[in-house]
ROTOR-36420 format. One record per residue (C-alpha): x, y, z. Coordinates in steps of 0.5 Angstrom, whole numbers, padded with zeros to 4 digits, always signed. Layout:
BEGIN
XYZ...
This chain:
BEGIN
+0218+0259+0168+0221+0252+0172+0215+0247+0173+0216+0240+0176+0211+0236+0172+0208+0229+0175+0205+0224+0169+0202+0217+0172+0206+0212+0167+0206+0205+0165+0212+0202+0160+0214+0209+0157+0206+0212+0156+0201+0216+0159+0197+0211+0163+0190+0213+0163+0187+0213+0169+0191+0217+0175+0191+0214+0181+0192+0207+0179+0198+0208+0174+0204+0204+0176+0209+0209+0176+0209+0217+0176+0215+0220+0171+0217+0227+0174+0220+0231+0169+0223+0238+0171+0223+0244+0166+0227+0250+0166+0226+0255+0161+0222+0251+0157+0227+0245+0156+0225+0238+0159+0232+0238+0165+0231+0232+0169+0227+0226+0167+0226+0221+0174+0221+0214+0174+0219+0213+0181+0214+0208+0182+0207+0210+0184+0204+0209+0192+0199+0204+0192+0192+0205+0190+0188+0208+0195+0185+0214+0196+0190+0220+0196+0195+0216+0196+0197+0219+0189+0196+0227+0190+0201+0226+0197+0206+0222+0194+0206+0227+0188+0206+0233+0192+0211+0230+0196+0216+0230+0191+0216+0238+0189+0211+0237+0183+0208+0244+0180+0203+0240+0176+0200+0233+0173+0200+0232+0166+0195+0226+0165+0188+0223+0162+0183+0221+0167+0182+0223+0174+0177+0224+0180+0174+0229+0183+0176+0227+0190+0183+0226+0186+0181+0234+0183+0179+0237+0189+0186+0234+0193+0191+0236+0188+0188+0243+0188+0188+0244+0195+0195+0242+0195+0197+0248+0189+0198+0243+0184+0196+0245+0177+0193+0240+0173+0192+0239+0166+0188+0232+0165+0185+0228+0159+0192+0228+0157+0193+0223+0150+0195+0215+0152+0202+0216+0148+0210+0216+0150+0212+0220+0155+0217+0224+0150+0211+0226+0145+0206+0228+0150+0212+0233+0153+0214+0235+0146+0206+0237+0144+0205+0240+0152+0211+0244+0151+0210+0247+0144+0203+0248+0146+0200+0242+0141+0197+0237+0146+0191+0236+0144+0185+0234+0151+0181+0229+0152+0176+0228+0157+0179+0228+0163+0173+0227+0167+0174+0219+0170+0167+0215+0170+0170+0209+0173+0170+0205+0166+0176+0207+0165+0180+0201+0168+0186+0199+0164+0187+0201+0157+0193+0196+0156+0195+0194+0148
């Protein structure tokens, strides 16, 4: 199965909150093997700017931490899978654990208290 996975990131990590992530890495799997990695940066933080954007460049799914429900509903409606309440760690690990089915979810629900988890 192809996918084109979208993760919300900041400096080579999974940044917690989608909609106001920095930059979006879009991965390209086939046959369960990482084929393209590509860092675009992210649209401006407004409402459903992220789920166009990343509807925009062909993704199949979101790999990420917490989001939304408007943000939930909009990528539904645009037939993106979404795996949330993804782990803050490099983007190759969460890649790793996600395709060896070893990724452990969190909450994914956003409570508005998750602003910026920067270390």
């Amino acid at each position: 199965m192809n996918q084109k996975i979208a993760i919300p990131t900041c400096e080579g990590k999974l940044w917690q909150h989608f909609g106001k992530a920095p930059q979006v890495t879009f991965v390209t799997i086939e046959n369960g093997k990482v084929k393209d990695s590509v860092v675009m940066q992210a649209p401006e933080h407004e409402h459903g700017a992220m789920p166009k954007f990343i509807a925009a460049q062909g993704a199949t799914d979101v790999l990420c931490g917490g989001l939304g429900q408007g943000a939930v509903n909009m990528l539904q409606q645009l037939g993106i899978k979404i795996h949330g309440g993804a782990p803050t760690i490099a983007i190759e690990e969460v890649l790793t654990q996600y395709l060896n089915g070893t990724i452990v979810y969190g909450d994914s629900s956003c409570h508005h208290h998750c602003h910026h988890h920067e270390e």
